[in-house]
C-alpha positions as CSV (number, residue, x, y, z in Angstrom):
1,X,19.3,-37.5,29.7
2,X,20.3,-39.6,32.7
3,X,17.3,-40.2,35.2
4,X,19.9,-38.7,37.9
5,X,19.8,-35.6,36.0
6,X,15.8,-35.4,35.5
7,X,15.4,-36.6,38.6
8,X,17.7,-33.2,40.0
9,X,16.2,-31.2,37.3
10,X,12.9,-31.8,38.8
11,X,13.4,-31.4,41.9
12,X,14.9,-28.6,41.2
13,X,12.0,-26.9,39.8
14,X,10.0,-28.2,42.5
15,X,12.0,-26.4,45.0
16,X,12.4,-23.4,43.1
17,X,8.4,-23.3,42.6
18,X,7.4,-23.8,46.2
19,X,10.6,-20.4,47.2
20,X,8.0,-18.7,44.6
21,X,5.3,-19.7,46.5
22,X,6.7,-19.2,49.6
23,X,8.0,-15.6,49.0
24,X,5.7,-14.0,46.6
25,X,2.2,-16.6,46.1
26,X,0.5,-17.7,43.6
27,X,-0.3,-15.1,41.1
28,X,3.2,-15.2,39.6
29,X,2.5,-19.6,38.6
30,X,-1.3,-18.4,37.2
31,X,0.7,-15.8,35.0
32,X,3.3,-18.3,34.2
33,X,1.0,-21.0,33.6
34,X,-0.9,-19.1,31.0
35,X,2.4,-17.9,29.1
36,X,3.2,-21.7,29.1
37,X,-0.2,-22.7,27.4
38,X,0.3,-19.8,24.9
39,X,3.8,-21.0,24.4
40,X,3.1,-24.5,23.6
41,X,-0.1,-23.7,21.3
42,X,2.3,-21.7,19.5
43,X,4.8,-24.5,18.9
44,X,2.0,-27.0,17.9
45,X,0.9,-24.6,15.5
46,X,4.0,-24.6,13.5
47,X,5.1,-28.4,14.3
């Protein structure tokens, strides 16, 4: 990956985030954040 594209990639989600925020609040990143966490525990556990 080129750092153009991370670069656009993150600002991408940045900007897609703060719509979320914007539009609907926070609950939505507090449910996401905790199906992250649960997602990457459950990849370490079978790395």
């Amino acid at each position: 990956m080129t750092t153009k594209i991370a670069i656009g990639l993150g600002l991408l989600i940045i900007a897609l985030l703060a719509v979320d925020v914007a539009l609907f609040g926070t609950n939505h990143l507090v449910f996401l954040g905790k199906k992250l966490f649960e997602l990457i525990d459950w990849i370490a556990f079978w790395r």
